[in-house]
C-alpha positions, 0 to 999 in steps of 0.5 A, a space after each residue: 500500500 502507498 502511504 499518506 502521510 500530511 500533517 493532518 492524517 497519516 494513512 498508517 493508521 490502517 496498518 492491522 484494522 481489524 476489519 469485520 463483516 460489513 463494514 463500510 468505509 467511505 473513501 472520498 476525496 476532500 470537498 467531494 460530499 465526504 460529511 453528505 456520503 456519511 450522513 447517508 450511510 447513517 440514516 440507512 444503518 440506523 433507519 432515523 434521523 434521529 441519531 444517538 450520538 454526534 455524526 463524527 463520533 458514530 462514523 469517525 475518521 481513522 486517519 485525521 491525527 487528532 485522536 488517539 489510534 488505540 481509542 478510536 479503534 475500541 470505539 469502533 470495536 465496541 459499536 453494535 451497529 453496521 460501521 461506516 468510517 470516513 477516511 480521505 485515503 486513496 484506495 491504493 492506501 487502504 487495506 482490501 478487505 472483501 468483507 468490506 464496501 468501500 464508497 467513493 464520491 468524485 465531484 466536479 473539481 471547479 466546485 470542490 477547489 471552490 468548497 476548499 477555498 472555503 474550507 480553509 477560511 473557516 478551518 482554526 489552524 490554532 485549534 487544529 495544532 493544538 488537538 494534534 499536539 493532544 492527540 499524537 504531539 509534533 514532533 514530526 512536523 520539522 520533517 513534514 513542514 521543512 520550512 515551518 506551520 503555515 498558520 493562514 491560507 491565501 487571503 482571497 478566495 480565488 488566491 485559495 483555490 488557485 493554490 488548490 489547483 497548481 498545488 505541486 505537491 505529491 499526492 502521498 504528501 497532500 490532499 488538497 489539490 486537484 492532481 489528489 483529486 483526480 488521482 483519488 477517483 482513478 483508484 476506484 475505477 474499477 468500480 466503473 467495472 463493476 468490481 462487486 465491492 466498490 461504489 463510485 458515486 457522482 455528486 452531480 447524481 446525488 443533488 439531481 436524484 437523492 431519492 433515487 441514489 440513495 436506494 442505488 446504495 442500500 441495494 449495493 450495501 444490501 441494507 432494506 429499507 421499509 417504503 415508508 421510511 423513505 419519506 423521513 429518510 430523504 430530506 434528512 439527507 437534504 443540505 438544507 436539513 443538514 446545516 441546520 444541524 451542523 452542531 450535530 454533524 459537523 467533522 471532528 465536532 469535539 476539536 472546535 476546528 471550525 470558527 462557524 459550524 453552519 460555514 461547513 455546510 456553505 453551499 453543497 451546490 454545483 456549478 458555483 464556479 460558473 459565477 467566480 471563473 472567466 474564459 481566460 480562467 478556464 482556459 488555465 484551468 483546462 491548461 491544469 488537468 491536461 496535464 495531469 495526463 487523465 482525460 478518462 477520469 477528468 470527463 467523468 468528473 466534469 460530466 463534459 469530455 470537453 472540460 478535461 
């Protein structure tokens, strides 16, 4: 397996997961429906909207270091229900367990940079060091940031999501970019294959037929739903439904990373790039993805062969 590794989350934190029958991890790329994918996966387990615990403690991310490995693994291990864990690892980091389905979801990577460049203005650095230092320390951040923490992102929106997409930085090394994007999606292409254990979800899908993609993924996770469950089920999947409960489900909900917890939930929309990219900016963006090499997957992303 590759390793990821960042200052956030260190893939190895896989190494000898004790898998069990069932178990649901949900691979996406940031910025992809990642919280959307999880709050699903929930409402199908459970069959309610009405859950007992914080969405982040019921479906933790196993890689983020801001918890400590062995606690979260006895959390995990002592869960009676189906488990479905988050992770932003790619599939070529992740140990295949075919007692396992692993779900992903690709988004156009305009509105993911967009949703990033938000991200980042509402993420507390502070409060994210301070959980890490808790959780793991930082002694080895002298060997992931050579060059020092950088405590603030790009100051302007367009700054932040231009640094997203020219990010050079290898993909084992950084998860905010377009290149971890694209590569990220190409690891789970064999689901395009019909691979029995893989789901590849669109985004664009998700928002033009909840309903309908949400019964695609009980069938694909062979979880029945009763017909009358539906009507409660949906809308609470719905992104209006879902900020106004952002206090509940919010990521890493207990490490305060976020200045406004209703801000992570900004726009969940497509097309928001449309309004914020001129000509002259797409023609450096499709400049970009050409040279990522990957037409294939980049036509699937952008739903136009045209736009890779």
């Amino acid at each position: 397996m590759i390793r990821y590794r960042s200052v956030v989350a260190d893939s190895a934190r896989w190494e000898g997961f004790p898998f069990r029958n069932g178990d649901i991890v949900i691979s996406t790329p940031s910025k992809c429906g990642t919280t959307w994918t999880q709050m699903i996966c929930a409402l199908l387990v459970f069959q309610t909207p009405d859950f007992a615990l914080p969405l982040a403690e019921i479906s933790p991310w196993l890689d983020m270091l801001t918890t400590d490995r062995d606690d979260l693994v006895a959390a995990l291990e002592a869960q009676p229900h189906r488990r479905f864990i988050k992770t932003h690892t790619p599939l070529d980091g992740l140990p295949f367990d075919d007692r396992a389905t692993y779900i992903c979801v690709g988004r156009d990577p305009r509105d993911a940079g967009f949703s990033w460049s938000n991200h980042l203005a509402n993420l507390d650095m502070d409060a994210l060091f301070t959980a890490r230092r808790k959780a793991v320390g930082l002694a080895d951040l002298d060997e992931l940031l050579p060059e020092g923490p950088r405590t603030a992102p790009p100051e302007t929106e367009i700054e932040r999501f231009w640094h997203w997409v020219d990010n050079p930085a290898p993909v084992s090394e950084s998860s905010a970019s377009l290149a971890a994007l694209v590569h990220h999606i190409r690891t789970f292409w064999p689901a395009t294959a019909g691979a029995p254990n893989l789901v590849l979800l669109h985004y664009d899908d998700l928002q033009a037929d909840l309903e309908g993609q949400m019964r695609h993924l009980a069938r694909r996770l062979r979880i029945d739903v009763p017909e009358q469950r539906w009507p409660q089920l949906v809308p609470a999947a719905r992104f209006g439904e879902m900020r106004s409960r952002a206090d509940h489900l919010v990521p890493n909900r207990g490490d305060d990373l976020w200045r406004d917890n209703a801000e992570f939930f900004h726009r969940g929309t497509s097309g928001q790039w449309r309004a914020l990219l001129r000509s002259d900016d797409l023609r450096r963006y499709h400049r970009r993805v050409a040279e990522l090499g990957d037409p294939e997957v980049a036509g699937w992303l952008h739903r136009d062969p045209a736009a890779g």
